[in-house]
ROGU-677160 format. One record per residue (C-alpha): x, y, z; residue in one letter. Coordinates in steps of 0.5 Angstrom, whole numbers, plus 2048, in hexadecimal, padded with zeros to 3 digits. Layout:
N
   east   north    up   res
      X       Y     Z     A
...
//
This chain:
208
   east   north    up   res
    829     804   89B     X
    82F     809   89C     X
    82F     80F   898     X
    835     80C   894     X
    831     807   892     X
    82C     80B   890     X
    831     80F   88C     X
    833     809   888     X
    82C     807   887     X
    82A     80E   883     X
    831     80D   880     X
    82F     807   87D     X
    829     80A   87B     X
    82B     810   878     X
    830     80C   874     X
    82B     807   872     X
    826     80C   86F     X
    82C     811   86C     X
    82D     808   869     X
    826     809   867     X
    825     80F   863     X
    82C     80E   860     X
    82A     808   85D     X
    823     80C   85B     X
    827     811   857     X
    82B     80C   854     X
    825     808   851     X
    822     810   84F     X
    828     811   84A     X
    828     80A   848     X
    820     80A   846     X
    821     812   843     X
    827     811   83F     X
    824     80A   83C     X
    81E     80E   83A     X
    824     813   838     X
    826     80D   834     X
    81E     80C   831     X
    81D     812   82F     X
    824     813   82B     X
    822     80C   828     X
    81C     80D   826     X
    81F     815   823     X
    823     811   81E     X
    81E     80B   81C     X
    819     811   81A     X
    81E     815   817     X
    820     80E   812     X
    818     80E   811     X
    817     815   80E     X
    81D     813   80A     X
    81A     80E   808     X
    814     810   806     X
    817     817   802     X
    81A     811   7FD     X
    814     80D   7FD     X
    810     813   7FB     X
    816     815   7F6     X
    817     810   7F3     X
    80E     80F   7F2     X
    80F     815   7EF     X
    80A     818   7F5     X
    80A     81E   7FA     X
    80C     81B   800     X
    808     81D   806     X
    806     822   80A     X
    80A     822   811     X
    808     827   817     X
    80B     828   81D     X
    80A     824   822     X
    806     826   829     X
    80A     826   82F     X
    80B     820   834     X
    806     820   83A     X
    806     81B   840     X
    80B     816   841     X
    810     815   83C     X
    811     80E   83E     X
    809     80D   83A     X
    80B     812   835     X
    810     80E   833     X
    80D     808   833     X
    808     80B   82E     X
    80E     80E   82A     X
    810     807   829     X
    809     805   827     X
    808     80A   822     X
    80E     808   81F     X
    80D     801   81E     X
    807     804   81A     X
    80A     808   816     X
    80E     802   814     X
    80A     7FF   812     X
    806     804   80E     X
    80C     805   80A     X
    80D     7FD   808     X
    806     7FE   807     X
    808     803   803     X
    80D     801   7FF     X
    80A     7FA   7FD     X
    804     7FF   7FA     X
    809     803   7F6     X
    80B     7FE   7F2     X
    804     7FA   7F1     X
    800     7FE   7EC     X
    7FC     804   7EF     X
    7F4     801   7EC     X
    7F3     7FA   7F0     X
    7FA     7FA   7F3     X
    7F8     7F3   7F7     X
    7F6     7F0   7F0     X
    7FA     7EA   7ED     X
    7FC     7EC   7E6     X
    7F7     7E7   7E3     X
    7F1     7E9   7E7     X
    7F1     7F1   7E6     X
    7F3     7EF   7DE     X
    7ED     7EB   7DF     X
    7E9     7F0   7E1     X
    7EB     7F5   7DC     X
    7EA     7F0   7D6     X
    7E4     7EE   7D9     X
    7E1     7F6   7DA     X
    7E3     7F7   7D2     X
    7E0     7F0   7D0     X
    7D9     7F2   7D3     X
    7D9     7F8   7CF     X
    7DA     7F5   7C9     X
    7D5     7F0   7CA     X
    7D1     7F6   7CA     X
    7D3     7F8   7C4     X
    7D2     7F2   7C1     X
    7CC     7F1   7C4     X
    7CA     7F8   7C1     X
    7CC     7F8   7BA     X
    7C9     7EF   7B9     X
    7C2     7F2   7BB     X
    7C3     7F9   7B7     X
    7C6     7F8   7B1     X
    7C3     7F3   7AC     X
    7C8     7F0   7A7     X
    7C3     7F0   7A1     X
    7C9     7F0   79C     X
    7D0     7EE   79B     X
    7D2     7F5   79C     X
    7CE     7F6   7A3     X
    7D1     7EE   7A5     X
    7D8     7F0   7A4     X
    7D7     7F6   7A8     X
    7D3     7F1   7AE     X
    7D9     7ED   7AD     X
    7DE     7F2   7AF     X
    7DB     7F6   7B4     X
    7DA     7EF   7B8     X
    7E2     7ED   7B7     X
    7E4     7F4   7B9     X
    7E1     7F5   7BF     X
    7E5     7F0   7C2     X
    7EB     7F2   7BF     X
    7E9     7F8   7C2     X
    7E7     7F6   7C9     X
    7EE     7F2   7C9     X
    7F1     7F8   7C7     X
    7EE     7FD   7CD     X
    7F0     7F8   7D1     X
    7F7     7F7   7D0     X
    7F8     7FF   7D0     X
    7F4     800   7D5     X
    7F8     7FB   7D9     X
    7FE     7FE   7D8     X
    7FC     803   7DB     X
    7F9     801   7E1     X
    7FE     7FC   7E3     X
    804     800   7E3     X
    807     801   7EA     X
    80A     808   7ED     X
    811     804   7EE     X
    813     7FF   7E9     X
    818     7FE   7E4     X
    815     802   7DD     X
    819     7FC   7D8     X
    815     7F7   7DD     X
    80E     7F3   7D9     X
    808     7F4   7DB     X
    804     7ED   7DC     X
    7FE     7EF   7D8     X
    7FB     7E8   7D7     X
    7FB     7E7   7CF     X
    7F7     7E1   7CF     X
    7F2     7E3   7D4     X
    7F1     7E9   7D0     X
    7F0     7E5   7C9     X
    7EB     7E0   7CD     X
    7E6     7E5   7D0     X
    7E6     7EA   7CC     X
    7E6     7E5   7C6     X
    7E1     7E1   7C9     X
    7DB     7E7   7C9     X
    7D9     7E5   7C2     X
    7D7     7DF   7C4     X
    7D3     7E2   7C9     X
    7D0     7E7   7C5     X
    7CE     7E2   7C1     X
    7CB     7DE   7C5     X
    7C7     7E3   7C8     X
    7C4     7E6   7C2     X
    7C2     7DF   7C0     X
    7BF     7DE   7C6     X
//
């Protein structure tokens, strides 16, 4: 081989690996301004979500949360963006979660209406059985007058019940967000049927 083939051998060489390490330096601005791009992306998803958050605890009438600074980046940004990403796909959907929550009732708020009615209508019934258990064995109706009193206090303690129950529900089962004027669900025949039904109960058990 001549020295000016040897020269051109280098030549090709050089050229090639000046190739290479272009070819390099592009594919490293692409890889930094597609993280550049992830970076801004995510910056502005999670500047829509504080937002987001702030009106939803204005309008629950709730102090917002508390934020605190976040920690500096460490090792490599392609990881730590993916796990930005992750995190805000958490947030997400903590803050639909969030939002379903706000305009369910606060007490039992995964409950249908009729089964948390339910629950509160049988909590009153149960006390009233009690009550009407107490006063069958401890008051006897020896006149009218202690007849009519018996009478009463049997007919009003599932008034009562009912009553407890309907009051009791409009306050457990009003959402944070909702419309004021909207009608609550309160389940007036279920009511009536196991808050009237206790006296049937408490006689059956005092006659027992």
């Amino acid at each position: 081989m001549t020295a000016f083939d040897d020269y051109l051998a280098q030549m090709r060489r050089l050229d090639e690996a000046r190739r290479g390490a272009d070819e390099a330096a592009a594919r490293t601005a692409t890889a930094t301004e597609s993280l550049g791009q992830r970076a801004g992306r995510l910056t502005e998803q999670a500047a829509a979500q504080r937002a987001a958050v702030d009106d939803l605890a204005r309008a629950a009438r709730v102090a917002p949360p508390q934020r605190t600074a976040a920690p500096p980046p460490l090792g490599d940004p392609v990881a730590e963006i993916d796990a930005a990403e992750a995190d805000l796909r958490t947030a997400a959907a903590q803050l639909e979660e969030a939002r379903f929550l706000a305009h369910r009732p606060p007490w039992l708020p995964r409950w249908r209406s009729d089964e948390r009615n339910g629950l509160v209508y049988g909590v009153f019934a149960a006390a009233c059985v009690v009550v009407q258990l107490l006063v069958l064995r401890n008051v006897r109706a020896d006149d009218l007058t202690a007849a009519i009193l018996l009478g009463a206090i049997l007919v009003a303690a599932p008034l009562a019940a009912f009553c407890l129950g309907w009051l009791t529900i409009g306050v457990a089962a009003r959402p944070k967000i909702g419309d004021e004027s909207a009608k609550l669900e309160r389940n007036f025949r279920l009511g009536l049927v196991l808050c009237g039904s206790t006296l049937v109960v408490a006689c059956m058990g005092f006659f027992s």
